[in-house]
C-alpha atoms as one frame of an Amber mdcrd trajectory, in Angstrom:
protein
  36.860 -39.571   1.848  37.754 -42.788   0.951  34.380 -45.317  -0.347  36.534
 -48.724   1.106  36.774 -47.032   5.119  33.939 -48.648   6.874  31.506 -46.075
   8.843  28.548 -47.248  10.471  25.374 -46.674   9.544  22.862 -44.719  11.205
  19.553 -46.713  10.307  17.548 -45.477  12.977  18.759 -41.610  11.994  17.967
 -42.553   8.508  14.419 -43.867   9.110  13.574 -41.079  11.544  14.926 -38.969
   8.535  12.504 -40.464   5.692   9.499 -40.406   8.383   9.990 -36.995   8.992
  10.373 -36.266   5.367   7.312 -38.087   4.578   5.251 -36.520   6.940   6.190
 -33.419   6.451   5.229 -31.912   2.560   7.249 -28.809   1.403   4.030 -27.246
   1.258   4.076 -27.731   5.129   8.098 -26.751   5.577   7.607 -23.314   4.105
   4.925 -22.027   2.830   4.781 -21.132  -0.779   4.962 -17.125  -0.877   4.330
 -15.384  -4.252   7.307 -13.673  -6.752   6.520 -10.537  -5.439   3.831  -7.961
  -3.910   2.489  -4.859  -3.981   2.869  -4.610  -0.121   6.823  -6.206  -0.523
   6.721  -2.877  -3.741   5.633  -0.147  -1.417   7.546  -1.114   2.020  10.646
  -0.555   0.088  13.125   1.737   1.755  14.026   3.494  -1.248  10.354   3.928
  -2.106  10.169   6.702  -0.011  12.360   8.365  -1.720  11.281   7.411  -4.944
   8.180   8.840  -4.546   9.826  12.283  -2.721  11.345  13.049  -6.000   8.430
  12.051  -8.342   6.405  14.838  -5.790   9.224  17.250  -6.385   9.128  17.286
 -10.003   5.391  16.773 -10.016   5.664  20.193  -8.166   8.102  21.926 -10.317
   6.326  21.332 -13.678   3.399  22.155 -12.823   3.956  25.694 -11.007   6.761
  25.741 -14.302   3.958  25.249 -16.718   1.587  27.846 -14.544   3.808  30.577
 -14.914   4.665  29.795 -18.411   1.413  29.746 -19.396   0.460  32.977 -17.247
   3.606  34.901 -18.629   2.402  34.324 -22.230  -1.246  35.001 -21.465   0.257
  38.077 -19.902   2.445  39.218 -23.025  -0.504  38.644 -25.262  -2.661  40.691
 -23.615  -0.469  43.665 -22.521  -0.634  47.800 -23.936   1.314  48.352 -26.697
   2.328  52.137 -25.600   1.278  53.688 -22.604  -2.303  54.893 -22.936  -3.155
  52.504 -25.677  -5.408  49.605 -25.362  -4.604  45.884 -25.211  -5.081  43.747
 -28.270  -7.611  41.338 -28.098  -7.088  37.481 -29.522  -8.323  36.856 -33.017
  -8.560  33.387 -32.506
């Protein structure tokens, strides 16, 4: 646009402008809302699944672990031949 074209002014649109802009604080145009929250974290759509797979492996290792843990308890205990007795743990 050229500066030299003449275009009336809007003085009463400006001064209703600066009122209004006075008057009103940003504080009062939107209030201030925080970086992020816990609720904003959780309500997530992906959290959902998120937490679906961190169950899921929560599962797995753990009944992993069980049966590793029963398999050796197992193997340490068991009869040598048929008829003989099963070693005890020199611990």
């Amino acid at each position: 646009m050229n500066p030299a074209t003449h275009r009336p002014r809007h003085r009463i649109l400006h001064a209703f402008a600066a009122v209004a802009l006075a008057w009103a604080s940003p504080a009062h145009c939107a209030p201030a809302r925080p970086a992020w929250s816990w609720a904003d974290v959780w309500s997530d759509p992906g959290m959902d699944l998120l937490l679906l797979w961190l169950t899921a492996v929560f599962w797995v290792v753990t009944h992993v672990w069980t049966l590793l843990v029963v398999w050796a308890e197992a193997r340490a205990t068991r009869a040598r031949a048929p008829g003989a007795e099963a070693e005890e743990e020199s611990a």
